[in-house]
C-alpha positions in Angstrom: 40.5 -27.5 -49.1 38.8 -24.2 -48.1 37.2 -24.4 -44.6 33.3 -23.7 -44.4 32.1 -21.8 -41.6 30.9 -24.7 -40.0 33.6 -26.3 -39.7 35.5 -22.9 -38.5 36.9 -24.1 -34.7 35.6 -20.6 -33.2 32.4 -20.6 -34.8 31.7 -24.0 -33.7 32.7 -22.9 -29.8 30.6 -20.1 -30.3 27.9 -21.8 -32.1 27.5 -24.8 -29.2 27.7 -22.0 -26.5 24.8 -19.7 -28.0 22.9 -23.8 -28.1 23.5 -24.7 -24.1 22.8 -20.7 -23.1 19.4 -21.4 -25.9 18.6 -24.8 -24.1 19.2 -23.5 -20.8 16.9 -20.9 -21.1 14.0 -22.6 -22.6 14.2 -25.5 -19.9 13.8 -22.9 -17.3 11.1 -21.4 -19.0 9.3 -24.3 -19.4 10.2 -25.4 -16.1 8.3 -21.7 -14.7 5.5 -21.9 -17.1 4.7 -25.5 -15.3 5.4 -23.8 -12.2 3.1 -21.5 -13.0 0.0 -24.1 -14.0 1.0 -25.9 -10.2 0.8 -22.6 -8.6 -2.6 -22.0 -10.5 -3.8 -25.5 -9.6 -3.0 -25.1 -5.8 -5.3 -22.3 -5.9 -7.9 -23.2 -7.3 -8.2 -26.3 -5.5 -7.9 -24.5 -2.5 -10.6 -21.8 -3.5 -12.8 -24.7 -4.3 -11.8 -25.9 -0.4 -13.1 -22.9 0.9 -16.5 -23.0 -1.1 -16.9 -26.1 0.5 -16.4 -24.9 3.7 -18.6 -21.6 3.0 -21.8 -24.2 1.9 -21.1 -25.7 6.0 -21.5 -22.3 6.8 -24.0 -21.3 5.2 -26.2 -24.3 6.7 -25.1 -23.6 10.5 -25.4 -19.5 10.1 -29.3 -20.6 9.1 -29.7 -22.9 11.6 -28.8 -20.6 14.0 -30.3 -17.9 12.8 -34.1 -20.1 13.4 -32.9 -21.2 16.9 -31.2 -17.7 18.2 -34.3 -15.8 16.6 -36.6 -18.2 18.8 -34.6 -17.7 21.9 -35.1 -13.6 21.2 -38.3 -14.2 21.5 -38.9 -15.9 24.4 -36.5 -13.3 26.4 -38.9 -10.8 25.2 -42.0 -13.0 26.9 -39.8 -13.4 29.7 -39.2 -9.8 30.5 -42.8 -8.8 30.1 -43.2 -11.3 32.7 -44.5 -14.3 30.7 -42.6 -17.5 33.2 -43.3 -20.7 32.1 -41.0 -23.7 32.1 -40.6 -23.7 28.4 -39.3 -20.0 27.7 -36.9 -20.4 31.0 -35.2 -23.3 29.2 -35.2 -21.8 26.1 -32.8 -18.6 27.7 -31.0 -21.6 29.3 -29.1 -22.2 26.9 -26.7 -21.3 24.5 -25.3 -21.9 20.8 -21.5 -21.5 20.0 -20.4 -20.4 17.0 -18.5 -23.1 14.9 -17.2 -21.5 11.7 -15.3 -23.8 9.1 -11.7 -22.3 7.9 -9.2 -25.6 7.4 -9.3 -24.3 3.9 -8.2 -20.2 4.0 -5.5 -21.5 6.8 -4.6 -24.0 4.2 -4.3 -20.9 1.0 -2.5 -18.9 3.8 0.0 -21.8 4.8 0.6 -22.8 1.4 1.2 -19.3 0.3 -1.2 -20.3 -2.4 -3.2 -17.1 -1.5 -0.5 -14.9 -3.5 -1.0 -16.1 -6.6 -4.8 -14.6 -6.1 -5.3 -12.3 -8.8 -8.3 -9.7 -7.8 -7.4 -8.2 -4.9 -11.0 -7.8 -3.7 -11.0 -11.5 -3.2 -8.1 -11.1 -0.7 -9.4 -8.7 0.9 -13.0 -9.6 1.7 -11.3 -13.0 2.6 -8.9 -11.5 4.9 -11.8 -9.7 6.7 -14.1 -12.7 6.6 -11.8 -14.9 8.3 -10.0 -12.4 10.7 -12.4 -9.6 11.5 -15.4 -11.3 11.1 -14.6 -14.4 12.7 -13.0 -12.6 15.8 -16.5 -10.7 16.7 -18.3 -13.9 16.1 -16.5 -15.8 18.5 -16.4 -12.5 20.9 -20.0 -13.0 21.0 -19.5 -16.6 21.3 -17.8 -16.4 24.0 -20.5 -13.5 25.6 -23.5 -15.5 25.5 -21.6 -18.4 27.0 -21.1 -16.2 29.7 -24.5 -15.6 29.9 -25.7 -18.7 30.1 -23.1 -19.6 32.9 -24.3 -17.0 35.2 -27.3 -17.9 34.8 -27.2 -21.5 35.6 -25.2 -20.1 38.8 -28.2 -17.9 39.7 -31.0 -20.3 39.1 -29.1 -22.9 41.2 -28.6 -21.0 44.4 -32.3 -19.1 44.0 -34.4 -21.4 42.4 -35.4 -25.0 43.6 -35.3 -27.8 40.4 -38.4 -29.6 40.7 -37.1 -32.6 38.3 -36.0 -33.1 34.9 -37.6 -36.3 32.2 -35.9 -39.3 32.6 -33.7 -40.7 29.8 -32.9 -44.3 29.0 -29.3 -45.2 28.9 -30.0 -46.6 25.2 -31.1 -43.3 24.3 -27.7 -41.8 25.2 -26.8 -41.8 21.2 -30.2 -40.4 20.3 -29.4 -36.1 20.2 -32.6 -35.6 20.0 -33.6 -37.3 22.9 -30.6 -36.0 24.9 -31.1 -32.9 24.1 -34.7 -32.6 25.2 -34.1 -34.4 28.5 -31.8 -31.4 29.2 -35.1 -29.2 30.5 -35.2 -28.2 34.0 -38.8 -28.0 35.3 -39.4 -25.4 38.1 -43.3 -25.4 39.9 -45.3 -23.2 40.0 -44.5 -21.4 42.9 -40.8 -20.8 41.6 -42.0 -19.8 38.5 -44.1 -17.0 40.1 -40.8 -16.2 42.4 -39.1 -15.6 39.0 -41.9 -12.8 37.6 -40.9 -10.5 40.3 -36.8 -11.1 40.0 -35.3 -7.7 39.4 -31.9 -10.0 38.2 -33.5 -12.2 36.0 -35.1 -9.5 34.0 -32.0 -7.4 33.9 -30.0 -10.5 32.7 -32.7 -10.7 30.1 -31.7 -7.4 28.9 -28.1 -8.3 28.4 -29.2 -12.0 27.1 -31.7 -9.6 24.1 -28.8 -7.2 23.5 -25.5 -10.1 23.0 -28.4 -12.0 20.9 -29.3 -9.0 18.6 -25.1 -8.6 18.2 -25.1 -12.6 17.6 -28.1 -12.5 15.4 -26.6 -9.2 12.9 -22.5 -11.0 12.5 -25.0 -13.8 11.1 -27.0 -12.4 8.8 -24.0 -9.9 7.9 -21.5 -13.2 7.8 -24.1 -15.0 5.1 -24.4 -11.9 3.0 -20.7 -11.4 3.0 -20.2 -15.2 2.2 -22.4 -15.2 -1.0 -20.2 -12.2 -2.2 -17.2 -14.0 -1.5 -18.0 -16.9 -3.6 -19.0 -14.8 -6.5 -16.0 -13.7 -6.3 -14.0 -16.7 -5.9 -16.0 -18.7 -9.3 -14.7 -15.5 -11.0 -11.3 -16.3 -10.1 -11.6 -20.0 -10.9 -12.6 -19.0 -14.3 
């Protein structure tokens, strides 16, 4: 009987050969383009992290925008010599800067933030998180300082005449706590405290670490909104 090609010994070893190399190949392409769809995934679930973190942002930049605005204010009064009990307490005080990134340290970690595609996105990212970040807690850290020194300097010149009283119960009420917090000087420290040569300099450092504070937030929210343009772009 005449043999058929199929049934030709080498054409059959080469023939099952070509099929494994043909199988092989396709598993691990399929295998890269589902690779491909994970890495995509971890992305953009990550992206949509750090919108969600950029919205608790957004709220505490505006919130302290109002309060650190206020405080400008009064340190203006205070310096033109306007004491009362209200604007000291005001300056006595300061407001930490809490900004949310559990998200970009997650894209970093994962490695997720490689499979980014614009590379604006990475970039104004990178500087949001690092630079930006760095000089907000920089000034953070400043007008902590300030409002250490000052609680030194008003200790050891100034007599406290008394603070409210606050209920134990009241303890869980911020609000409450918060306000109970005011010093109350009379009126003869108060009149001490217009003629204070350190207390109006301090003022002067207190105005210029607040205008810093006050510009990284109003640059920080301007620079978020970009950023999330940017990142629904890269979503979709």
């Amino acid at each position: 009987m005449k043999k058929t090609l199929l049934t030709n010994p080498a054409f059959r070893y080469i023939f099952e050969v070509f099929v494994i190399i043909f199988s092989v190949t396709i598993s691990f392409y399929i295998q890269d383009i589902l690779n491909e769809k994970d890495r995509e995934k971890l992305k953009n679930d990550t992206l949509k992290g750090i919108l969600i973190d950029m919205q608790t942002d957004i709220n505490q930049y505006n919130v302290a925008l109002d309060i650190l605005k206020y405080r400008l204010i009064q340190a203006d009064s205070l310096i033109m010599g306007y004491y009362d009990n209200n604007r000291i307490n005001q300056v006595r005080n300061y407001w930490g800067f809490q900004g949310q990134q559990i998200s970009m340290n997650s894209l970093v970690n994962t490695g997720a933030i490689e499979y980014i595609k614009n590379p604006d996105l990475i970039r104004e990212l990178s500087f949001h998180y690092d630079f930006h970040y760095d000089i907000m807690r920089d000034n953070s850290n400043a007008f902590e300082n300030l409002f250490i020194n000052l609680m030194h300097y008003l200790n050891k010149n100034y007599e406290v005449k008394g603070m409210d009283n606050l209920a134990i119960e009241d303890l869980d009420n911020i609000g409450k706590t918060f306000s109970s917090t005011s010093y109350k000087f009379s009126d003869q420290e108060i009149n001490k405290m217009k003629n204070d040569i350190w207390l109006k300099n301090h003022m002067y450092n207190y105005k210029l670490i607040l205008r810093l504070y006050l510009s990284g937030y109003t640059t920080g929210l301007n620079r978020i909104m970009k950023i999330k343009e940017l990142i629904l772009e890269e979503i979709n």
